[in-house]
Backbone and ligand atoms as CSV (ligand in chain L), in Angstrom:
chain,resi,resn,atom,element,x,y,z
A,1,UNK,N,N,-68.533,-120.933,-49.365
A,1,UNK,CA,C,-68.682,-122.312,-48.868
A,1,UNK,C,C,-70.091,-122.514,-48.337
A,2,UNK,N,N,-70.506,-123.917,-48.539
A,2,UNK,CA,C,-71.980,-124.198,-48.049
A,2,UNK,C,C,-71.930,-124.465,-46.332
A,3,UNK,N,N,-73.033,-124.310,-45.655
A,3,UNK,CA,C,-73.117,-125.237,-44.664
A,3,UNK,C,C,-73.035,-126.961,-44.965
A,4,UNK,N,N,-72.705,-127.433,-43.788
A,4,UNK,CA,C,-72.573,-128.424,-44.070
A,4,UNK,C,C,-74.215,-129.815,-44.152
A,5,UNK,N,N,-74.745,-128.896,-42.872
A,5,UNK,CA,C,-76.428,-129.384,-43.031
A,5,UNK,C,C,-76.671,-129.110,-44.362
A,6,UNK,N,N,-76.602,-128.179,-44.833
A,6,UNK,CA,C,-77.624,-127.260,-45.910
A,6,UNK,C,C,-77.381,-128.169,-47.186
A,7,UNK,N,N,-75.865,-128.518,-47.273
A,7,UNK,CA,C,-75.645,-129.258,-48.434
A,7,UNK,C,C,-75.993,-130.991,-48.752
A,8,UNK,N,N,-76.349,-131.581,-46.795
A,8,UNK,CA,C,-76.851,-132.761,-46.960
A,8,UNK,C,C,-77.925,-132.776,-47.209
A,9,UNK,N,N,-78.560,-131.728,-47.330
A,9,UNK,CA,C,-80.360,-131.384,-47.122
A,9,UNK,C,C,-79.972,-131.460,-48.982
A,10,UNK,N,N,-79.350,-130.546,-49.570
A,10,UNK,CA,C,-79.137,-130.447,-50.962
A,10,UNK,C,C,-79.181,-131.600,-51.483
A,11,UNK,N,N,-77.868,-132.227,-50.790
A,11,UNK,CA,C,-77.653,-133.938,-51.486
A,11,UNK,C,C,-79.383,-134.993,-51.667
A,12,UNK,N,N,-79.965,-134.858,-50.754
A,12,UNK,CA,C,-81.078,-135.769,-50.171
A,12,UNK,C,C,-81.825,-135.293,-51.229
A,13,UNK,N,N,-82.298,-134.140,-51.737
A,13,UNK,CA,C,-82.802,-133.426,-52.868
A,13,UNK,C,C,-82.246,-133.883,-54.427
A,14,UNK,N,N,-80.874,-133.929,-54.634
A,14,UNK,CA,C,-80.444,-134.746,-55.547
A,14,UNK,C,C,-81.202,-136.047,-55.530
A,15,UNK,N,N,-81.410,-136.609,-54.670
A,15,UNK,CA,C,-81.855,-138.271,-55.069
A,15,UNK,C,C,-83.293,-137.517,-55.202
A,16,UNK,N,N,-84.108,-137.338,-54.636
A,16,UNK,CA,C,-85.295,-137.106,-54.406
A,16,UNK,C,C,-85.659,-136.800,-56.041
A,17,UNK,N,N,-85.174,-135.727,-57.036
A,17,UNK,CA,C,-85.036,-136.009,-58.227
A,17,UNK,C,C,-84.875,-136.530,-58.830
A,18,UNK,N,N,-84.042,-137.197,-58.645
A,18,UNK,CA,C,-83.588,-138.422,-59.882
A,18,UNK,C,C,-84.723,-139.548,-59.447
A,19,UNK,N,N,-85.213,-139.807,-58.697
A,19,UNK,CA,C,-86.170,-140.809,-57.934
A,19,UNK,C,C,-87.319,-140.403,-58.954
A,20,UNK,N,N,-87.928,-139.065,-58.956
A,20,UNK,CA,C,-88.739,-138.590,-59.606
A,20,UNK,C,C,-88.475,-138.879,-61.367
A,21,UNK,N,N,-87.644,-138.678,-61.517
A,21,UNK,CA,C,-86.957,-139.083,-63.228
A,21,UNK,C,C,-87.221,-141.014,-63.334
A,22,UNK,N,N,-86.742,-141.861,-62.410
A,22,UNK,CA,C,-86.902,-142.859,-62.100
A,22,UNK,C,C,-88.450,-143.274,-62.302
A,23,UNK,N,N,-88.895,-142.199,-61.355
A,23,UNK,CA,C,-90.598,-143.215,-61.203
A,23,UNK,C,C,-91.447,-142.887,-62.599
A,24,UNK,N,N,-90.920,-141.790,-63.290
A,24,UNK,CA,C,-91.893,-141.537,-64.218
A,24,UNK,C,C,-91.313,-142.048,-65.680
A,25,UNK,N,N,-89.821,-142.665,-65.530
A,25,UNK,CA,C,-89.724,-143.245,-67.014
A,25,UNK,C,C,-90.267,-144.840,-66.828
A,26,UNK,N,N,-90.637,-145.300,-65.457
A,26,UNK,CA,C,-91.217,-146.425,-65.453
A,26,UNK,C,C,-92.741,-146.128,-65.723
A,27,UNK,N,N,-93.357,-144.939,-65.280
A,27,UNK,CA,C,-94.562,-145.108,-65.800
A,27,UNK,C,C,-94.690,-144.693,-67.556
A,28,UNK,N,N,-93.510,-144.188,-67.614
A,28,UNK,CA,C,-93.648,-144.277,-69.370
A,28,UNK,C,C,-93.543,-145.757,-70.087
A,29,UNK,N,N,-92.469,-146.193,-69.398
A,29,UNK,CA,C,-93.155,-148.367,-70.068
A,29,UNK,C,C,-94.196,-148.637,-69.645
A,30,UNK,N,N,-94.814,-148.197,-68.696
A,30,UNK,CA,C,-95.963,-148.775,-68.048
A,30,UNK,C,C,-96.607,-148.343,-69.270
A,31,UNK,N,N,-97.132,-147.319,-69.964
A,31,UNK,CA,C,-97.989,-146.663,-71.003
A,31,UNK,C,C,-97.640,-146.856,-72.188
A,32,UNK,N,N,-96.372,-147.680,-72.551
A,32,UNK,CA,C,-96.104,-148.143,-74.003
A,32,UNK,C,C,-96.551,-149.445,-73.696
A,33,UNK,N,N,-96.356,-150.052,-72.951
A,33,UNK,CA,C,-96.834,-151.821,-72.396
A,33,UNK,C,C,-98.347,-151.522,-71.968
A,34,UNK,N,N,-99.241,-150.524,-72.313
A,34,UNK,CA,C,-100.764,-150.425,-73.031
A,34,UNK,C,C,-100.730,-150.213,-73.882
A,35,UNK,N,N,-99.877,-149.537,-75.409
A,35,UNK,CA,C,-99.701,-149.145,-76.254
A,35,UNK,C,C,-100.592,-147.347,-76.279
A,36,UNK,N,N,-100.335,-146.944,-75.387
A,36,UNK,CA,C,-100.708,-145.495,-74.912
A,36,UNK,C,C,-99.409,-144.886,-75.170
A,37,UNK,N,N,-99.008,-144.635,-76.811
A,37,UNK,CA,C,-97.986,-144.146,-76.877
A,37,UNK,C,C,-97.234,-142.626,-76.645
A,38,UNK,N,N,-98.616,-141.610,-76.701
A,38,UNK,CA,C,-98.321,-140.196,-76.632
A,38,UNK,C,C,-98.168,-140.136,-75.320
A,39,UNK,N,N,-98.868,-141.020,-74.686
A,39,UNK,CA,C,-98.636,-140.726,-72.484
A,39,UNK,C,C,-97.181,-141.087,-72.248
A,40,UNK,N,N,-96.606,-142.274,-72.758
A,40,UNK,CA,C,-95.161,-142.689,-72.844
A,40,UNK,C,C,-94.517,-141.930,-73.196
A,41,UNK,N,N,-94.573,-140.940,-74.049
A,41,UNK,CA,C,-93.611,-139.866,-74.405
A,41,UNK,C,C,-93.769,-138.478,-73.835
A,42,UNK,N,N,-94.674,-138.240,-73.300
A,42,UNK,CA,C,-94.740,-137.346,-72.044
A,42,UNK,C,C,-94.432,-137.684,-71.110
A,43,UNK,N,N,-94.441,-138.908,-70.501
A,43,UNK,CA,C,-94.072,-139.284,-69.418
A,43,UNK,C,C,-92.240,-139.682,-69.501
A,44,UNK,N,N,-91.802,-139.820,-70.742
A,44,UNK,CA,C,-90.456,-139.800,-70.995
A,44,UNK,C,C,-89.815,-138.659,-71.314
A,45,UNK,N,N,-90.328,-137.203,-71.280
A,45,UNK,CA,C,-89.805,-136.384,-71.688
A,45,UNK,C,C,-90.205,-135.863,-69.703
A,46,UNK,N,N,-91.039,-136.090,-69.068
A,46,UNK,CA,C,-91.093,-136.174,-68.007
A,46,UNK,C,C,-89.817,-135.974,-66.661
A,47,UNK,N,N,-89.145,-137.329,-67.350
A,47,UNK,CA,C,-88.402,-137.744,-66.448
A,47,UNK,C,C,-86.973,-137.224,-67.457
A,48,UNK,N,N,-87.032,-136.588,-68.169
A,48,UNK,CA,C,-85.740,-135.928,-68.496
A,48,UNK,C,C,-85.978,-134.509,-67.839
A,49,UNK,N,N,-86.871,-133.791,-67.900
A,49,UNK,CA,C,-86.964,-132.875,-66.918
A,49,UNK,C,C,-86.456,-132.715,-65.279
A,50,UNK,N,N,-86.674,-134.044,-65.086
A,50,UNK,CA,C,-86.296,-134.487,-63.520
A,50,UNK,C,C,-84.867,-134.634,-63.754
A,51,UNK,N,N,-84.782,-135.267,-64.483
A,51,UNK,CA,C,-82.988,-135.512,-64.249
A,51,UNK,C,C,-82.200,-133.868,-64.575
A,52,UNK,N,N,-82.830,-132.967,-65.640
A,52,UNK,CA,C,-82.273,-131.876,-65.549
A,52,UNK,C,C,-82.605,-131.011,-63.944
A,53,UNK,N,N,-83.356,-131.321,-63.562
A,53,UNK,CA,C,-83.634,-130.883,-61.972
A,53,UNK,C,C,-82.200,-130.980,-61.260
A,54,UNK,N,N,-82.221,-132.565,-61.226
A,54,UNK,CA,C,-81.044,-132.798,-60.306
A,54,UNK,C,C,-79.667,-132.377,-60.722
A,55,UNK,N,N,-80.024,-132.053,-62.094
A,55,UNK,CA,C,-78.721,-131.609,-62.635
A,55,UNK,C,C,-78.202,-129.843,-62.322
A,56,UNK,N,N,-79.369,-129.618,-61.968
A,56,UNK,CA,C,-79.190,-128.033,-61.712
A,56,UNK,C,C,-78.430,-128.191,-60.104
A,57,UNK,N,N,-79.325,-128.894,-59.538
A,57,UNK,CA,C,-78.647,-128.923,-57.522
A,57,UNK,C,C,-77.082,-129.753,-57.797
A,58,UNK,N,N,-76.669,-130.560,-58.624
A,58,UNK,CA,C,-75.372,-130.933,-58.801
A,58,UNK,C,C,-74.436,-129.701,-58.879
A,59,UNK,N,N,-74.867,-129.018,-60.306
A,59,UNK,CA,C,-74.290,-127.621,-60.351
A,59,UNK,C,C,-73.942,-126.742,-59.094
A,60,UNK,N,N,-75.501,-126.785,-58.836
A,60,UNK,CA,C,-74.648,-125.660,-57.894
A,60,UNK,C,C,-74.463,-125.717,-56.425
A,61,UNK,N,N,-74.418,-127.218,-55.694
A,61,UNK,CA,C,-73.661,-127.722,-54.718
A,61,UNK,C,C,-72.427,-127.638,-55.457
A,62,UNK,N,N,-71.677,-127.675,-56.454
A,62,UNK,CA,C,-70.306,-127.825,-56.596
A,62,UNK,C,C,-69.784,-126.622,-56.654
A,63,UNK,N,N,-70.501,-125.398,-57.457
A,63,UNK,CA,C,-70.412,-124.476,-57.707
A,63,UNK,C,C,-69.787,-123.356,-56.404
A,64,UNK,N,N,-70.847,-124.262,-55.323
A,64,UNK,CA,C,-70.759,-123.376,-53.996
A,64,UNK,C,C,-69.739,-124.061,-53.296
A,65,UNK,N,N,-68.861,-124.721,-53.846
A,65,UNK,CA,C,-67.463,-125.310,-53.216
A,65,UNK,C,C,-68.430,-126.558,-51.933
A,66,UNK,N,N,-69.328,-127.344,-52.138
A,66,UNK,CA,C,-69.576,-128.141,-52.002
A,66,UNK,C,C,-69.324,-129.778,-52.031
A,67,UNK,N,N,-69.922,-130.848,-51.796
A,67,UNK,CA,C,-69.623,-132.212,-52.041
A,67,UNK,C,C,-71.043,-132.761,-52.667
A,68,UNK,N,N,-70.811,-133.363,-53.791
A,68,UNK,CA,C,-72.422,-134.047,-54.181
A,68,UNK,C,C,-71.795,-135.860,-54.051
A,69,UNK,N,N,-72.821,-136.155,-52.556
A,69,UNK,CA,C,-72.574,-137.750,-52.384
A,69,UNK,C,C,-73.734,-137.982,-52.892
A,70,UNK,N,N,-73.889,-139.173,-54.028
A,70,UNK,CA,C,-75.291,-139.707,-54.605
A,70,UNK,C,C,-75.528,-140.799,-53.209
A,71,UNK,N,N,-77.135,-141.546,-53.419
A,71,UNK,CA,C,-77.165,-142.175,-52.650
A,71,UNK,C,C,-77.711,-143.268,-53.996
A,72,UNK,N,N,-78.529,-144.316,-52.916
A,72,UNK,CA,C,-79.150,-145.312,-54.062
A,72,UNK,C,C,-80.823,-145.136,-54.294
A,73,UNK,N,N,-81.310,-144.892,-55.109
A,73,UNK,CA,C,-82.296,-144.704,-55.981
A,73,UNK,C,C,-83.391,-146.138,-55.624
A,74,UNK,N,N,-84.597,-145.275,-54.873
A,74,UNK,CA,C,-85.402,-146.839,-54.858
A,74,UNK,C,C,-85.851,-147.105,-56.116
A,75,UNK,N,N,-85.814,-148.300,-56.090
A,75,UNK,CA,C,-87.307,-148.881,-57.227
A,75,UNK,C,C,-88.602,-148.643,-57.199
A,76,UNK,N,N,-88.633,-148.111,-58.642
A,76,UNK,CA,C,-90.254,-147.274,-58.363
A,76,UNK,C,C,-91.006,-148.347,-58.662
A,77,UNK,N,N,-92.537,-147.840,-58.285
A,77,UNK,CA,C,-93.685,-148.762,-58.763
A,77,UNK,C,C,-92.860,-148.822,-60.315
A,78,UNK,N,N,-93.955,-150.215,-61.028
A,78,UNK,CA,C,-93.822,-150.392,-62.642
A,78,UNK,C,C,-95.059,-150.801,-63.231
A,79,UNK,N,N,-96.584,-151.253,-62.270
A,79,UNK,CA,C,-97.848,-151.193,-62.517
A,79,UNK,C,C,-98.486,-150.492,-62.503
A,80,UNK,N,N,-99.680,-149.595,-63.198
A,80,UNK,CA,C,-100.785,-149.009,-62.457
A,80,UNK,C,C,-102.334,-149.593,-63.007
A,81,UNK,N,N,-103.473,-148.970,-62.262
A,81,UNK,CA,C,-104.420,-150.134,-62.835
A,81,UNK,C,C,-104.766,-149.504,-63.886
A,82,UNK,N,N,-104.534,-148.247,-64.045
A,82,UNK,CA,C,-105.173,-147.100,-65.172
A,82,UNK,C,C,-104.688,-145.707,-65.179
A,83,UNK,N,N,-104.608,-145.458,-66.456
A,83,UNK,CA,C,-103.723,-144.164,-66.531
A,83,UNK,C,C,-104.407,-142.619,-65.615
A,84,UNK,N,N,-105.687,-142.802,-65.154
A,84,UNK,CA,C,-106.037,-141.760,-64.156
A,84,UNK,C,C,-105.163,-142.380,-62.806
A,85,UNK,N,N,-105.044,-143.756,-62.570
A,85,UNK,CA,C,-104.368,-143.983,-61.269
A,85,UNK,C,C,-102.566,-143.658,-61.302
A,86,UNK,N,N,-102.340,-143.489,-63.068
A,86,UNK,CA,C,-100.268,-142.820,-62.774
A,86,UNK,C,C,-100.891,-141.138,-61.964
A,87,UNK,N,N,-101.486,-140.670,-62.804
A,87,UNK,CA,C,-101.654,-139.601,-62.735
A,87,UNK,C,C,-102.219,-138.739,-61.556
A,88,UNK,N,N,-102.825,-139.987,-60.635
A,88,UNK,CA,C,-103.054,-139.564,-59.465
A,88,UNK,C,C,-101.656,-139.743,-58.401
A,89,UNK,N,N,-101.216,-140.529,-58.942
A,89,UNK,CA,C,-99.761,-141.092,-58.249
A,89,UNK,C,C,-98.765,-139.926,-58.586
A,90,UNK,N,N,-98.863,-138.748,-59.664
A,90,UNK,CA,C,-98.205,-137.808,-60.209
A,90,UNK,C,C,-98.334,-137.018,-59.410
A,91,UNK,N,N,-99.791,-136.512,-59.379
A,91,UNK,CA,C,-99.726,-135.233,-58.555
A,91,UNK,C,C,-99.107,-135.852,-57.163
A,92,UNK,N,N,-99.792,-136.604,-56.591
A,92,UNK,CA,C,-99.601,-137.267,-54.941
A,92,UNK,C,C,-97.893,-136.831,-55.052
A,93,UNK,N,N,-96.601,-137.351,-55.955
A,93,UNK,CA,C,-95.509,-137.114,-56.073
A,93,UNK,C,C,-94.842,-135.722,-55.703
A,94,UNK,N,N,-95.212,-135.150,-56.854
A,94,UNK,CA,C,-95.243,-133.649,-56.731
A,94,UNK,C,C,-95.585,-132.701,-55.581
A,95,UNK,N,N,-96.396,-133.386,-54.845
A,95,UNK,CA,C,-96.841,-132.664,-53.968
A,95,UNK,C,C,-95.798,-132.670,-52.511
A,96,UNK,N,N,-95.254,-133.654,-52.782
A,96,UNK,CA,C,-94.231,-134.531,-51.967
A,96,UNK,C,C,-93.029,-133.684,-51.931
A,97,UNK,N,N,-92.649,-133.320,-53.557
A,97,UNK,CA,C,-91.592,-132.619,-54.034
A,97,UNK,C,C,-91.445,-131.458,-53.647
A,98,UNK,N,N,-92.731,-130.768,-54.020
A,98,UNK,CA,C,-93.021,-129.417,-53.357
A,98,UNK,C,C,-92.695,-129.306,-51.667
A,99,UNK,N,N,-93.130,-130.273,-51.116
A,99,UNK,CA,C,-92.484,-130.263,-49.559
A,99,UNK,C,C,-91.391,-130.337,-49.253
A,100,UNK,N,N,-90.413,-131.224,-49.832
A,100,UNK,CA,C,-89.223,-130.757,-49.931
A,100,UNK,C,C,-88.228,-129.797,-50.558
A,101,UNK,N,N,-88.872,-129.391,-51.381
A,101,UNK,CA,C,-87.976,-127.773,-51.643
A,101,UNK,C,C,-88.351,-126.694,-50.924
A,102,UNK,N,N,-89.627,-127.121,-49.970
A,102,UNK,CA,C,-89.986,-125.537,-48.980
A,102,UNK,C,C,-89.230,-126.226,-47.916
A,103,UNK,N,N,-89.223,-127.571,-47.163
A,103,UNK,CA,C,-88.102,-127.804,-46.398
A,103,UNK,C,C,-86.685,-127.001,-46.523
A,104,UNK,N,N,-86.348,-127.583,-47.815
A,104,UNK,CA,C,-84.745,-126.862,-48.186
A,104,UNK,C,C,-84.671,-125.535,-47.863
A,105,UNK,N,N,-86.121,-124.893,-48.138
A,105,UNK,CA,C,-86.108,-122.899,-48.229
A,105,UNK,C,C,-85.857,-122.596,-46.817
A,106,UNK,N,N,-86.603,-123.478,-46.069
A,106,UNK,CA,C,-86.613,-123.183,-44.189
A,106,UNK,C,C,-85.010,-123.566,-44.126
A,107,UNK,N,N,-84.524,-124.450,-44.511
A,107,UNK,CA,C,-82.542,-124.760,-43.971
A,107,UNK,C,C,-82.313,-123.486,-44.835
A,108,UNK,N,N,-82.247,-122.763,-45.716
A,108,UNK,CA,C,-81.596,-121.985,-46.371
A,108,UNK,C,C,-81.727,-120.993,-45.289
A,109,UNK,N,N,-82.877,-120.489,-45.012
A,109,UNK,CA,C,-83.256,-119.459,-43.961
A,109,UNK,C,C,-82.711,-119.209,-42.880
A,110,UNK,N,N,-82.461,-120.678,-42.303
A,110,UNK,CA,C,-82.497,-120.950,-41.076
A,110,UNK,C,C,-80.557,-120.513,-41.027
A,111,UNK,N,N,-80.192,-121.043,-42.159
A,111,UNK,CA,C,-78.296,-120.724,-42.228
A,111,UNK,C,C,-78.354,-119.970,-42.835
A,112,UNK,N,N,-78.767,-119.161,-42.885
A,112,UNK,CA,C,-79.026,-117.564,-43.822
A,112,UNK,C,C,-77.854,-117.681,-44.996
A,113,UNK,N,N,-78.346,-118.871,-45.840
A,113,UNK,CA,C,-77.148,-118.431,-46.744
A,113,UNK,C,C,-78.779,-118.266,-48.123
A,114,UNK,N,N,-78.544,-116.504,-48.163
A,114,UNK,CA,C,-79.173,-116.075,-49.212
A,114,UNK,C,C,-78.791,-116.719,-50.875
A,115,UNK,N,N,-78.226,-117.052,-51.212
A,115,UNK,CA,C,-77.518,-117.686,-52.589
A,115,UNK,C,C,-78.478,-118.918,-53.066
A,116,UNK,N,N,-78.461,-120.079,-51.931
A,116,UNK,CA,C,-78.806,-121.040,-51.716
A,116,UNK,C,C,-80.776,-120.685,-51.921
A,117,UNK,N,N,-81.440,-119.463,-51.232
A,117,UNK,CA,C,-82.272,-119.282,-51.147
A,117,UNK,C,C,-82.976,-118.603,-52.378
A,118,UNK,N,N,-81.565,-117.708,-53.031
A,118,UNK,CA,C,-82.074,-117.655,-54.402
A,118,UNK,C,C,-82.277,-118.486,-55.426
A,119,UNK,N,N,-81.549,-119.356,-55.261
A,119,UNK,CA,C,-81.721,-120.459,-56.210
A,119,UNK,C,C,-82.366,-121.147,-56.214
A,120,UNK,N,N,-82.713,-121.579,-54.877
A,120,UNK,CA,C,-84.447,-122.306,-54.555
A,120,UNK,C,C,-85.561,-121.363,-55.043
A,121,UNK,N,N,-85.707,-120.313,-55.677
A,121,UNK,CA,C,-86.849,-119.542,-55.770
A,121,UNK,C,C,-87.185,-120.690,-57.091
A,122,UNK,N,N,-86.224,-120.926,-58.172
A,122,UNK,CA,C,-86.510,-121.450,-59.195
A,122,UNK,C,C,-87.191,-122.225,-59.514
A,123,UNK,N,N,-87.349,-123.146,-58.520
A,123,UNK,CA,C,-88.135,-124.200,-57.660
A,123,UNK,C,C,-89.190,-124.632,-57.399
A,124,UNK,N,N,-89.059,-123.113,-56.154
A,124,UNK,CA,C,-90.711,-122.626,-55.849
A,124,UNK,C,C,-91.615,-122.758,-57.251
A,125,UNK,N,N,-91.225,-121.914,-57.358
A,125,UNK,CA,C,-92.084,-121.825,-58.976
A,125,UNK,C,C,-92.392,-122.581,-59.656
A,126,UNK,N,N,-91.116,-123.301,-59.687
A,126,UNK,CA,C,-91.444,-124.357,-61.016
A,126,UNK,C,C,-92.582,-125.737,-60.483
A,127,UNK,N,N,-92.585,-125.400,-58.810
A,127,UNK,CA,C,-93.126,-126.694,-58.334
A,127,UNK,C,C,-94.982,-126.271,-58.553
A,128,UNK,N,N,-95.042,-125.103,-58.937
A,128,UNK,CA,C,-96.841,-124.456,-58.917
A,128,UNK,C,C,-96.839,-125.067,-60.340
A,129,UNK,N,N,-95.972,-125.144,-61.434
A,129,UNK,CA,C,-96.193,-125.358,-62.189
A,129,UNK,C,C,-96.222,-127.330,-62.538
A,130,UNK,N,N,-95.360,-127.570,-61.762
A,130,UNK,CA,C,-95.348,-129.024,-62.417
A,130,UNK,C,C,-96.543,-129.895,-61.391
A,131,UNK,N,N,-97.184,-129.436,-60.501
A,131,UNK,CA,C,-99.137,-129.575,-60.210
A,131,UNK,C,C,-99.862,-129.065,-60.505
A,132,UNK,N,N,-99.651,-128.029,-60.979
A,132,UNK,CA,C,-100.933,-127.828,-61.799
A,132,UNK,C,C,-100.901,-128.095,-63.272
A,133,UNK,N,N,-99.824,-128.323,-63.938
A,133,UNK,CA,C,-99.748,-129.699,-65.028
A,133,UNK,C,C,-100.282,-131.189,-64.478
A,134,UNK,N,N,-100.092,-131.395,-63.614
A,134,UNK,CA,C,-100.427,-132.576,-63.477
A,134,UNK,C,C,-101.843,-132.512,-63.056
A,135,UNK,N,N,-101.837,-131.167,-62.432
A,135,UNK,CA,C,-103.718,-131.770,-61.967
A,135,UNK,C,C,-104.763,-131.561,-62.897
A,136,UNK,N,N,-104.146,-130.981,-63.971
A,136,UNK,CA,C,-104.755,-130.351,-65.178
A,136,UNK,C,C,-105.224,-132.008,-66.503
A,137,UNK,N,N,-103.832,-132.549,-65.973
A,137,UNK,CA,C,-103.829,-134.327,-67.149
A,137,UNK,C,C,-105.235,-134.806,-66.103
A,138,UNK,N,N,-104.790,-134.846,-65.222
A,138,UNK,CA,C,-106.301,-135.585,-63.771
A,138,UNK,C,C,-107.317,-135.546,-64.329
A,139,UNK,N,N,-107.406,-134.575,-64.347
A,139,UNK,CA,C,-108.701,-133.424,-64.518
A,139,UNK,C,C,-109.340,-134.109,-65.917
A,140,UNK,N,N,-108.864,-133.772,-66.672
A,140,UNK,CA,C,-108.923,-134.148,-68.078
A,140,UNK,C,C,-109.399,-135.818,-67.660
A,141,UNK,N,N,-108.665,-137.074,-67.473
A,141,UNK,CA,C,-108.506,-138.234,-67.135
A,141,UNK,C,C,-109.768,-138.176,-66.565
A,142,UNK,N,N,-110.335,-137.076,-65.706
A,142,UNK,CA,C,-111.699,-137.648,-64.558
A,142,UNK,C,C,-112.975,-137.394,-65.901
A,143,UNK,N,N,-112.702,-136.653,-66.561
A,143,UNK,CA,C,-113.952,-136.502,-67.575
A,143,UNK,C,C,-114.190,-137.257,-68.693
A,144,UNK,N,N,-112.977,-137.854,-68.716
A,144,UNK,CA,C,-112.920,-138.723,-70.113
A,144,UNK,C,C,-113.397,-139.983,-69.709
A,145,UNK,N,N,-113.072,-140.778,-67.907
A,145,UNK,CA,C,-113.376,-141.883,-67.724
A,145,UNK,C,C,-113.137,-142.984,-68.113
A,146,UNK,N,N,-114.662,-143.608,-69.247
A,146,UNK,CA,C,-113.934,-145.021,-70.152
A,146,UNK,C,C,-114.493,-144.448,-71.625
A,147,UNK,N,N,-114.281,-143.130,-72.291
A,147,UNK,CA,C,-114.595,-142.975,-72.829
A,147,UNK,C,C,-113.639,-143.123,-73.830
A,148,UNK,N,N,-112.997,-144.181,-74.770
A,148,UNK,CA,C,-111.778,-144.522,-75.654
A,148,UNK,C,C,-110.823,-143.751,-76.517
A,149,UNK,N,N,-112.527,-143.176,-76.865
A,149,UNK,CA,C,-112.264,-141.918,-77.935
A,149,UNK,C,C,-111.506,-140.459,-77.292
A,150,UNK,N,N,-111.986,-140.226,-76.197
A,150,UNK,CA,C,-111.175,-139.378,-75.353
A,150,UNK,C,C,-110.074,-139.442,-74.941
A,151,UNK,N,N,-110.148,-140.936,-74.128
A,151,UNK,CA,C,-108.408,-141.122,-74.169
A,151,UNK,C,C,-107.111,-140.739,-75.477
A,152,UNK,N,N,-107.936,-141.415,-76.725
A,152,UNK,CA,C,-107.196,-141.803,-77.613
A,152,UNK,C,C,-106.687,-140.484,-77.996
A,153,UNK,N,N,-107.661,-138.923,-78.131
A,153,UNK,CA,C,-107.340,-137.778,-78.240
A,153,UNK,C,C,-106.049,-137.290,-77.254
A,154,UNK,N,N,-106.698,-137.583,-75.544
A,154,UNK,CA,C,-105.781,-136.669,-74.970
A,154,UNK,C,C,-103.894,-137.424,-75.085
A,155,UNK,N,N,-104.013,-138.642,-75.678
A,155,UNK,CA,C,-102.875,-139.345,-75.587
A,155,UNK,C,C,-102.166,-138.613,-77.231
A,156,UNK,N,N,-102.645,-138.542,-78.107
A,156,UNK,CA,C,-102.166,-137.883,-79.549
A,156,UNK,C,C,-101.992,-136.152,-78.674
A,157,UNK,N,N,-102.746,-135.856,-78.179
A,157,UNK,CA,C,-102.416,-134.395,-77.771
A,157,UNK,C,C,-101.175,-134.377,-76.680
A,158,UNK,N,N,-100.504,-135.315,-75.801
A,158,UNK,CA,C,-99.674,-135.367,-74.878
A,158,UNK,C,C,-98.351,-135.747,-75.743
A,159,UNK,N,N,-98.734,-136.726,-76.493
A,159,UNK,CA,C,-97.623,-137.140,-77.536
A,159,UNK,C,C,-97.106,-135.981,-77.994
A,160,UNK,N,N,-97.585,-134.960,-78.425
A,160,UNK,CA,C,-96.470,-133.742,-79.057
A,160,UNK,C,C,-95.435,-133.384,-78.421
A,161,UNK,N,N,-95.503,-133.554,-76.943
A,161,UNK,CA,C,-94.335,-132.843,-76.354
A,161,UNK,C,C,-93.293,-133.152,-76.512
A,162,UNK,N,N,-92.356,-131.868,-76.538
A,162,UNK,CA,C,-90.404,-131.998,-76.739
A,162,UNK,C,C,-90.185,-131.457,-75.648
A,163,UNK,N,N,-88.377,-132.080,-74.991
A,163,UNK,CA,C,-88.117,-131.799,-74.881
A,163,UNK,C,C,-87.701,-130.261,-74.589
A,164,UNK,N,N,-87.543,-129.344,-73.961
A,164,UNK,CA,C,-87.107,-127.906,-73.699
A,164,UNK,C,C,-85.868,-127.777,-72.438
A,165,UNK,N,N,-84.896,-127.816,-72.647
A,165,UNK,CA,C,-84.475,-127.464,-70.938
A,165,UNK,C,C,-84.725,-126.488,-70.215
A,166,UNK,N,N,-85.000,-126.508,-69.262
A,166,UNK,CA,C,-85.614,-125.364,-68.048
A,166,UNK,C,C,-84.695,-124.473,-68.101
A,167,UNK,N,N,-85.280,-123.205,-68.196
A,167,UNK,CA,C,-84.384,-121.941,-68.118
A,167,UNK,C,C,-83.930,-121.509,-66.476
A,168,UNK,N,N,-83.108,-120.982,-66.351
A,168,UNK,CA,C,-83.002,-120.448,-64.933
A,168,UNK,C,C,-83.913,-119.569,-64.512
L,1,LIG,FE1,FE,-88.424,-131.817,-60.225
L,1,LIG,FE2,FE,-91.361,-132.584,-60.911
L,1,LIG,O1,O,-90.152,-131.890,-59.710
């Protein structure tokens, strides 16, 4: 059985994901409504990642003889002035995210339920990885500037991505 903190801290994490799945399939219309079609499909394969996120903490709040109460999902932004400004809004996100799964690690700690703490390792990790993906698109975005031809590349090069579900 979970604590009962530990699992509202869990629940709050459920939205906090799907929020993240939320904000980034709006910045994927945002990037088809420029006709920036390869950013739209990274940014839509994006937010299926997120929803498999939350789909993992569903799992295994139930798993652990738990309760998963959803809450309500804000409305994300749906403008930006320029695709370096989603992307600064990406990392800024992430970074957010990352604070709350080391939150969760301190409640895991703190109710010493090791299980809970293993399963957050997955997390940890995955959160080094999904900023420095993002600071890596930035990065890219700060050198290219207004250069068209650059954009037009790194958007055909973002466009390839599929789908993968996250391994444990
Ligand atoms: Fe599920 Fe991008 O953090």
């Amino acid at each position: 059985m979970i604590d009962e903190k530990l699992n509202e801290s869990l629940n709050n994490h459920v939205n906090r994901e799907l929020y993240s799945s939320y904000l980034y399939i709006s910045m994927s219309a945002y990037f088809a409504s420029i006709d920036l079609n390869g950013l739209a499909q990274w940014m839509k394969i994006q937010a299926q990642e997120e929803m498999s996120h939350a789909e993992k903490f569903f799992d295994f709040i139930n798993g652990r003889g738990g309760r998963v109460i959803l809450q309500s999902i804000a409305a994300p932004e749906n403008q930006w002035e320029s695709p370096l400004k989603v992307f600064e809004d990406t990392l800024a996100h992430e970074i957010e995210v990352t604070k709350g799964i080391n939150e969760l690690v301190d409640v895991a700690l703190k109710t010493k339920d090791h299980a809970t703490h293993n399963f957050l390792q997955w997390f940890v990790a995955e959160q080094v990885e999904e900023e420095a993906t993002a600071n890596t698109i930035l990065q890219k975005l700060r050198l290219i500037k207004d250069d068209t031809t650059g954009l037009f590349m790194l958007d055909a090069e973002l466009g390839k991505r599929k789908f993968t579900t996250p391994t444990p």
